[in-house]
N, C-alpha and C positions, 0 to 999 in steps of 0.2 A: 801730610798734616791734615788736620779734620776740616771739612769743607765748614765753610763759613759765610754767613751771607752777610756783607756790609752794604746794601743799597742805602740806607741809610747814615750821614757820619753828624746827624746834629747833634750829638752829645757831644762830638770834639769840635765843632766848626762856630757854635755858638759864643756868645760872651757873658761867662758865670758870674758875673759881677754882682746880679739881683738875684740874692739867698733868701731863704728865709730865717727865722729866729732856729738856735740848736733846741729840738722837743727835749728836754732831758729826758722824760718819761718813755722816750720811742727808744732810748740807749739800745739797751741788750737787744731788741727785737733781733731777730733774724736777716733783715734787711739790711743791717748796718754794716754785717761783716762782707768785705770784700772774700772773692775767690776767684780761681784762676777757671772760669767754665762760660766767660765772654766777656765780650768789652763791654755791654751794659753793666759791670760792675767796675767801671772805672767810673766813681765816682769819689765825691767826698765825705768821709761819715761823720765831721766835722760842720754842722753850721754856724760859720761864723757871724755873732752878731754886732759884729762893729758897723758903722756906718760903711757902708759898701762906694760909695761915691771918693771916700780916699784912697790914694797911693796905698800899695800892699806894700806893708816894710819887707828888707830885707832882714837876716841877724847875720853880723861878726863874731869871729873867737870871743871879743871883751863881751859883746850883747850874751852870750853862750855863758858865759865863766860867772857872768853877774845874776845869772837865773834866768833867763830866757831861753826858752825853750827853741833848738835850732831850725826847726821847721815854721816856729812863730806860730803853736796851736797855743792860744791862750787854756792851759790846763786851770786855772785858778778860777775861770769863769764858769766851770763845769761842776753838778756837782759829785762828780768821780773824779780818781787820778789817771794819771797814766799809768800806773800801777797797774789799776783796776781794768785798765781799757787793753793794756799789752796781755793780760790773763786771759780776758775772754775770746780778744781775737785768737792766741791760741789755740784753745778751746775749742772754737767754733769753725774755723777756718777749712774749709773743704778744698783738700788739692784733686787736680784735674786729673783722670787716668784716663788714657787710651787702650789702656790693657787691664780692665780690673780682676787683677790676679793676687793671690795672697805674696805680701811683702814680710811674712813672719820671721824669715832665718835674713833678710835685710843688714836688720840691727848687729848682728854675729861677724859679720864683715867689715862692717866700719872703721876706719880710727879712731882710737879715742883720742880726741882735739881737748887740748888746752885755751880756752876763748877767751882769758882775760887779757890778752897781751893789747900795748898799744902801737901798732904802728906807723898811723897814720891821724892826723890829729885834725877835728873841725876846725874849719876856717872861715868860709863863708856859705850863703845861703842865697840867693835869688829868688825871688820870685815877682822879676821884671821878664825874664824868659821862662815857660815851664814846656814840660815834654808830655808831648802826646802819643798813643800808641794806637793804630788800626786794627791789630789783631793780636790777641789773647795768648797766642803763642808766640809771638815775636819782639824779643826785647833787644835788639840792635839798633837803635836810633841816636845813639849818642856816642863822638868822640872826642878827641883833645888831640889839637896836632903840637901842643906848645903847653906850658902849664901856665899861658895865658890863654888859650886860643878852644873854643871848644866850638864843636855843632851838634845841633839838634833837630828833629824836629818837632815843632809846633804847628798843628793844623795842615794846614796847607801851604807851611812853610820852611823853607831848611832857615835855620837861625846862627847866625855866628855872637857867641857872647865873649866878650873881654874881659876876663877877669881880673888885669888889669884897671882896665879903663869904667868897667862896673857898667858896660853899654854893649845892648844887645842891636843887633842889625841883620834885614830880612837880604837872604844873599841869593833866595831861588826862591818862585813862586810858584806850586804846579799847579795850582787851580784854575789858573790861567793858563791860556796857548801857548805850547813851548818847540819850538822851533829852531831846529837846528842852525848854528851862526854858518857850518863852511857844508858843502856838499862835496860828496866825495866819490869818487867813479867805483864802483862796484863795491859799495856799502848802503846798504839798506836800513837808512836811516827815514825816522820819517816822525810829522807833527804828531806830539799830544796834548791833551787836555784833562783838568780836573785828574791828577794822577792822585791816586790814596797812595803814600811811601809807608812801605810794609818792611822795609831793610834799608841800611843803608852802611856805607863805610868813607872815613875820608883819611888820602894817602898818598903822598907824593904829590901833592899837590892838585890834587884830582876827587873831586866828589862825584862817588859811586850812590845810587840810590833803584832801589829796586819796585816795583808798585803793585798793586792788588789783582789788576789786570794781564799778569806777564808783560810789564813795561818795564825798560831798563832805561838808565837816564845818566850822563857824563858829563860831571861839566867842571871843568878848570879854576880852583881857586879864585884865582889872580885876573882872570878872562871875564870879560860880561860876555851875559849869553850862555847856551848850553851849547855844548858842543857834539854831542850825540844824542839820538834819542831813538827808540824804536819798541815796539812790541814783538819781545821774542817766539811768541805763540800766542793761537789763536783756541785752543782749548777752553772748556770755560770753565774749571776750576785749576785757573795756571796762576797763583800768585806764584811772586816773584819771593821766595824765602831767605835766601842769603845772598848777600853781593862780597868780594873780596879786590884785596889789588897784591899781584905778588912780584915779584921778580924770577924767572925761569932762569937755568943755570945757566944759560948763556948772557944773563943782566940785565933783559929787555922785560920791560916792565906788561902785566897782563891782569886782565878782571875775567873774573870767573864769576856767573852767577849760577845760583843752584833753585831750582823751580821744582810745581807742584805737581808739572807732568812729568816727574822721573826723570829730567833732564839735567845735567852740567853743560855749563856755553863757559867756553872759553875767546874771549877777545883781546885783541890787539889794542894797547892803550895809546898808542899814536894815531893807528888808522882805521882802530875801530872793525876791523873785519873780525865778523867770525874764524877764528881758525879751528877750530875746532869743538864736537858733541858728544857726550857718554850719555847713554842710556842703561839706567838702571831698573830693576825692579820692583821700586815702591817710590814714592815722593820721596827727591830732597829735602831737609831741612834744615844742609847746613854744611857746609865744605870747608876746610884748612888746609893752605898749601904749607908743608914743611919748608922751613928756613931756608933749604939749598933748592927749592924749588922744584925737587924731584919727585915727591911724595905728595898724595892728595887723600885727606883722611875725609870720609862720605858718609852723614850720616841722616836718618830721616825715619819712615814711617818702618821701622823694623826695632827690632831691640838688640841686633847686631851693627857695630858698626866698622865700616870696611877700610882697610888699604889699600888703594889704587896708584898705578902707575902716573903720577901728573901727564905724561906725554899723552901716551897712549888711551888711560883710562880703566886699561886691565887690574882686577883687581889681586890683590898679592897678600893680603892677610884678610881676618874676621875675626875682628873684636870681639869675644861674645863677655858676658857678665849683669849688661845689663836688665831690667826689667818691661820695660816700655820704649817707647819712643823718645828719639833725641833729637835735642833741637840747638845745643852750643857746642861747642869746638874750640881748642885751640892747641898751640904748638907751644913747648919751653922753646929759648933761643939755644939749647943745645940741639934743636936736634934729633934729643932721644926722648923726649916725654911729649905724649899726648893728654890732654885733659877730653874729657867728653862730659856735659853736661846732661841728664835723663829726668823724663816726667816721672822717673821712681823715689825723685828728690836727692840723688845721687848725683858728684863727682867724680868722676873715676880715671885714675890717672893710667896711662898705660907705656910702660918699657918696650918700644919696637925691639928693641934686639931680644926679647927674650914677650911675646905677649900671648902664651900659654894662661895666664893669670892678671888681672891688674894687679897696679903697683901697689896700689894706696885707693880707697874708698871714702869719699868724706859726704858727711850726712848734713843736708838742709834741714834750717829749722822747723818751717813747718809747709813748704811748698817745692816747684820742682824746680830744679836748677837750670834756667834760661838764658845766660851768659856765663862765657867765662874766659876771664883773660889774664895773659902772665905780664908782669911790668917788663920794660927790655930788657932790663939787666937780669932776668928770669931770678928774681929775691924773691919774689912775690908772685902769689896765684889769688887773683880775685872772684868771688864766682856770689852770683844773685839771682835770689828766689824772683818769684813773679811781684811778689811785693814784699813788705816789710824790713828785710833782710841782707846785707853785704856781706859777706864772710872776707879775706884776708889769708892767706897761708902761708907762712913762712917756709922756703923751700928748703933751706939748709938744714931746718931741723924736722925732714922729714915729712913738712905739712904736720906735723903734732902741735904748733903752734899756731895760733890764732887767732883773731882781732875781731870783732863781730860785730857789726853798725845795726843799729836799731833806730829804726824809723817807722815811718806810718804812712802807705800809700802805692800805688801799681810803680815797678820803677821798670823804667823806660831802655835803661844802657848803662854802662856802667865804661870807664876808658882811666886807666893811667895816662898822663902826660909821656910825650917820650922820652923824656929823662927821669922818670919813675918819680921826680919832686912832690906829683901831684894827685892824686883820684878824685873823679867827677862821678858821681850817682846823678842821673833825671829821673825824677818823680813824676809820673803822671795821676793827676789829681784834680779836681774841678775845683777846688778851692784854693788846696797848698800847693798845685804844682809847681817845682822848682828844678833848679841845677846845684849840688850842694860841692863845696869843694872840700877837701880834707887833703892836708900835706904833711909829707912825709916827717916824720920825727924823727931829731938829729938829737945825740946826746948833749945835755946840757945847752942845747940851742933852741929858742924859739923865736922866731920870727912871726908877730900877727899883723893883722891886716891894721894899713894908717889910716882906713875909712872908715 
């Protein structure tokens, strides 16, 4: 991934509460529009002029259905719409290329998507917790182990929010000394401090979080204290790009992280030991272990991305189709579909038994595709731009079908609940950052929220 200098993080560690008035007149300037080419442009282009000393409302389905806008941008106080503001960021919006080559014959490959479908329906909105992000390339900081139950992070803190309970609580602090609770005879565990979380995953009960500095960090839901911690290298461009937790075919549960020195680390998630290293050819940015555990799809600073043996590391196929660099990943639960997400603003689905060609091609609106995840019951493919954009795909019919969330702001993670009830987007935003929830739509059934 492209080396990145973060010595400085006051644009996320501060508190944006003191805004100034929104210049109407500054609108259109060039500044306004966010783009995916650093995290100085995680801002807000939004200056809200309410009294900044009050509570930041949240919005419900009923605030939503009544005209409130879900993000809670007062559009009425502007004098533009959103209309007029979704066109020009359009318009305007510069995506990031690490390979700028011509994407002319692109468009010739795509699906044509159907995007009016709904299948997932706003529900609620936060912005008592918002999500932050370290680095421009990296949108894995949000998940849901429950479609009450979500984490994030915020600053220099993992967050757990209730959706339920409408109450967020600080569950890890890295900015502070973090210290291992048990010491363990031949694991090389060790103090850190002031960690930037550049990735992170939570799974089994177990939060994976990965850091700026090739630091990896483990620590147990349910447990106070962290329970592992260490720096996997001492490189000095070794962020830590993806962390996972899978199960190996024999059941035993393992993290795998994927770093900037071309390295895979596989660890044992009870005892923490290293077991095992692949060494690849270019940075990782982003590893998926297949369902049965046996398969590890590798992807990063190339525009091929590979099949590896999970055990071993050998690699056993080559993706090719895409344009640039890749930075998401994931597995259908069958098995047989890979998704790969690429800074060519492509999806790309690909058939192991047969991956002479992808499956299916699906086209971002107007950024690269930096998450992408399937619901468990693999109905659904969700996959999100650097900002603005959620797409939706219905599996069964082919991904020709589609659901499109429009929003305004860098999003942070994107996670299904594990019983697919639920989708969480984090916004990162210096103003509207939030968590927004949207649940599944049942025919003829709506359930909204009693708060």
């Amino acid at each position: 991934m492209e080396q990145f200098q973060n010595d400085d993080l006051a644009y996320i560690v501060d508190d944006y509460f003191e805004v100034g008035d929104f210049d109407d007149g500054q609108f259109f300037s060039d500044d306004d529009f966010h783009t995916d080419q650093s995290t100085e442009h995680i801002d807000s282009d939004f200056e809200d002029d309410i009294d900044t000393s009050t509570p930041r409302t949240d919005t419900s389905a009923l605030d939503a259905r009544n005209g409130k806008d879900i993000q809670g941008i007062p559009w009425e106080r502007f004098t533009f719409t959103r209309e007029n503001y979704r066109e020009n960021r359009l318009s305007q919006y510069k995506n990031f290329e690490s390979l700028p080559i011509s994407r002319d014959e692109l468009e010739k490959e795509c699906l044509r998507v159907e995007k009016g479908n709904k299948f997932y329906d706003f529900q609620f909105n936060t912005r008592l917790v918002k999500s932050t992000i370290v680095h421009f390339q990296l949108r894995n900081l949000l998940w849901a182990t429950s479609k009450h139950d979500v984490y994030l992070m915020q600053n220099y803190s993992v967050m757990h929010w209730s959706s339920s309970l409408r109450r967020g609580k600080e569950v890890l602090n890295v900015a502070k000394q973090i210290v291992p609770t048990v010491k363990r005879p031949g694991v090389s565990s060790q103090s850190l401090s002031r960690v930037q979380i550049s990735t992170m995953t939570v799974k089994e009960n177990l939060i994976v979080a990965g850091g700026f500095q090739g630091e990896l960090i483990c620590k147990y839901v349910n447990n106070p204290g962290v329970a592992f911690c260490t720096k996997m290298t001492t490189e000095e461009n070794a962020i830590t790009n993806a962390v996972d937790i899978f199960q190996n075919p024999d059941g035993a549960t393992r993290v795998v992280a994927a770093n900037n020195d071309a390295k895979i680390r596989i660890y044992d998630a009870k005892t923490f030991t290293c077991l095992n290293g692949f060494t690849f050819g270019w940075s990782v940015n982003s590893t998926a272990v297949s369902p049965n555990g046996k398969m590890l799809a590798v992807l990063g600073d190339s525009t091929e991305c590979l099949l590896a043996d999970a055990n071993s590391g050998k690699v056993i196929e080559s993706l090719k189709g895409h344009l640039d660099y890749s930075f998401a990943s994931a597995w259908h639960p069958d098995g047989h579909i890979l998704a790969t997400g690429n800074q060519d603003t492509t999806c790309r689905l690909w058939d192991i038994r047969n991956t002479s060609k992808s499956l299916a091609v699906l086209k971002g609106r107007m950024g690269s595709i930096r998450c992408v995840k399937f619901s468990s019951d693999g109905k659904f493919l969700s996959t999100a731009e650097p900002a603005d954009f959620v797409h939706i795909y219905e599996s069964r019919t082919g991904y020709e079908q589609a659901q499109e969330i429009d929003l305004f702001g860098e999003i942070a993670g994107i996670s299904f609940s594990p019983d697919t009830e639920a989708l969480f987007v984090g916004v990162a935003d210096r103003i509207y950052g939030s968590v927004l929830e949207f649940n599944k739509r049942h025919h003829n059934k709506y359930i909204d929220s009693m708060f």
